[in-house]
C-alpha positions, 0 to 999 in steps of 0.5 A: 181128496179121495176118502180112502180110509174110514174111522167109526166110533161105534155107540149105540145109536149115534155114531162118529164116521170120521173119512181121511185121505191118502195123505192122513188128512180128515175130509170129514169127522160128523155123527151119523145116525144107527139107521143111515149108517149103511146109507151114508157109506155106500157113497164110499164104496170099497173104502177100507173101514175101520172100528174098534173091536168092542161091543157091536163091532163083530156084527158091523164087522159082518155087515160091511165085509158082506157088502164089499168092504175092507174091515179091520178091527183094531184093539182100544189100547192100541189107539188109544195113543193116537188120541189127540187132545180130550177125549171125545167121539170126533177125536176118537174117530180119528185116532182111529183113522190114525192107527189103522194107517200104521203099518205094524198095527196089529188087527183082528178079523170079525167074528163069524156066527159060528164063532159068536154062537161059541163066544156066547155059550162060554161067557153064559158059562163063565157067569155061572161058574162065577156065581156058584164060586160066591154062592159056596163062599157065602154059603160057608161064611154063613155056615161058621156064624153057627160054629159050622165048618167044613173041609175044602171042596165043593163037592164035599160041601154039597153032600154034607149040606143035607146032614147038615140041615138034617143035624139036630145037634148044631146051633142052626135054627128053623129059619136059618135051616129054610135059607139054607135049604133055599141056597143049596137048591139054587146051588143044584140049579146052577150046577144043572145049568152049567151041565147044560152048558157044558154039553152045548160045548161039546156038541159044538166041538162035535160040529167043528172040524177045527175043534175035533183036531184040536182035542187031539192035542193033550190038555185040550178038551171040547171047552179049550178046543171051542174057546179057542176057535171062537177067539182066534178063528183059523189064527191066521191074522197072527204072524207066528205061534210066539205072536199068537202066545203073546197075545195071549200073555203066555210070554215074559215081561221085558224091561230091557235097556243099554243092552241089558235084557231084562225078563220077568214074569208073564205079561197077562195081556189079552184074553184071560180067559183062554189064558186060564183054560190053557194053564189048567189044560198044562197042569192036567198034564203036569199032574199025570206026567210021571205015568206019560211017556209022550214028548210032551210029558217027557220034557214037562217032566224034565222042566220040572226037575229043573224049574219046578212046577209053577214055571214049567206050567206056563211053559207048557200053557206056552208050547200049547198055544203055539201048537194050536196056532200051528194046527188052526193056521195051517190046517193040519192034525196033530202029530202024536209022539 
């Protein structure tokens, strides 16, 4: 009767702590408040505890790991099919329990501060560069109800918008000019805030010795580089460079039966985010491959003769993901040639 795994449903403050035996078999599945949770598992000590990695998960997972115990994380769409019945906490925590007992299941470790600290800058930077990306949209839809329209590029757009609201000669009128002269200042303070961003990357980058080797890697600035390590960590909860990549959806769909292997485009599963960091660290390549005579760019170069750019980009997202697996898993630099 031994508890030997623990289940946590996390919330905010009321949680489901289901305990199961060796056998699988639940001693106990009740609700425990934010407060006495420390409390009610030191009855348990050195028990292996489970959570699903969400929001608070990470911090927990820190908490508890300081405290002796063994902490696996677990990813939703994994347990979600150890659900039995309706959803609810009780059969959640122990779907959870369920899961963690597979022996194939795929787990991550919590994040460190350092990490988390890496992790906030980038999602703070993500919003910004959302909301600019709508800014500029709507500014130029807003802009073409007047008979206004100007080329593609951000950049272009902004240095035109002082002339634009100087311009006596378009149809803009003097309130129209004032809302537009309101959207392009808050347009300058979100480009001075992602400046700011930007440079707590770099210092970050300049502060980890992870991230300083993975810039050696070409296509790799400080903005993979942190990315990565606060995602991954020394990556070694990843079993190879392909599993690594997998996770990261870099690798093809298969839909394969009776012997007939059937591939198709990538899967787009995991973070897509990093994903998409990758992807335009490969297209940085691509755009100056002919004027590159390193062994990457020389078979980029080859793979795009014969699979054209948009495949061989992936490809290339690809073989970055599984360098840096290399480098952070086995701690070494990045080998030029």
């Amino acid at each position: 009767m031994n508890i030997t795994l623990i289940g946590i449903d996390l919330a905010k403050n009321l949680f489901q702590v289901c305990g199961v035996n060796r056998a699988g078999k639940a001693i106990f599945n009740r609700q425990v408040r934010r407060a006495n949770l420390l409390n009610f598992l030191a009855q348990y000590p050195g028990v292996t505890i489970a959570m699903e990695a969400c929001s608070g998960s990470n911090y927990w997972g820190r908490t508890l790991q300081k405290l002796g115990y063994t902490v696996m994380l677990l990813p939703p769409q994994h347990v979600k099919p150890f659900v039995k019945g309706n959803k609810n906490d009780r059969n959640d925590a122990f779907a959870i329990c369920e899961a963690a007992k597979r022996p194939n299941m795929t787990t991550v470790t919590p994040r460190t501060l350092e990490q988390t600290d890496m992790n906030l800058v980038h999602r703070i930077r993500e919003r910004r560069v959302e909301e600019r990306t709508r800014l500029i949209c709507q500014l130029r839809g807003l802009l073409n109800e007047y008979g206004i329209v100007q080329p593609r590029g951000k950049e272009a757009l902004q240095a035109a918008m002082p002339d634009i609201l100087e311009a006596v000669d378009n149809e803009l009128t003097p309130q129209a000019r004032i809302y537009f002269h309101s959207l392009l200042e808050e347009w300058r303070a979100i480009n001075e805030s992602i400046k700011q961003l930007d440079a707590d990357i770099r210092r970050q980058c300049r502060a980890n010795e992870a991230c300083r080797r993975l810039t050696d890697i070409k296509g790799v600035g400080d903005i993979t580089a942190t990315a990565v390590v606060a995602f991954a960590g020394n990556a070694r909860h990843y079993r190879s460079g392909r599993h690594f990549s997998a996770n990261l959806g870099l690798v093809p769909k298969e839909h394969s039966s009776g012997g007939k292997h059937v591939l198709g485009s990538i899967t787009k599963r995991g973070n897509g985010y990093l994903r998409k960091l990758l992807v335009q660290g490969a297209w940085s390549i691509i755009r100056y491959v002919d004027k590159s005579t390193d062994r990457l760019s020389l078979w980029a170069k080859t793979l795009i003769e014969r699979r054209g750019k948009q495949r061989t980009a992936i490809a290339i997202a690809n073989k970055l993901a599984r360098i840096i697996w290399a480098m952070l898993s086995k701690q070494t630099h990045y080998q030029l040639a």
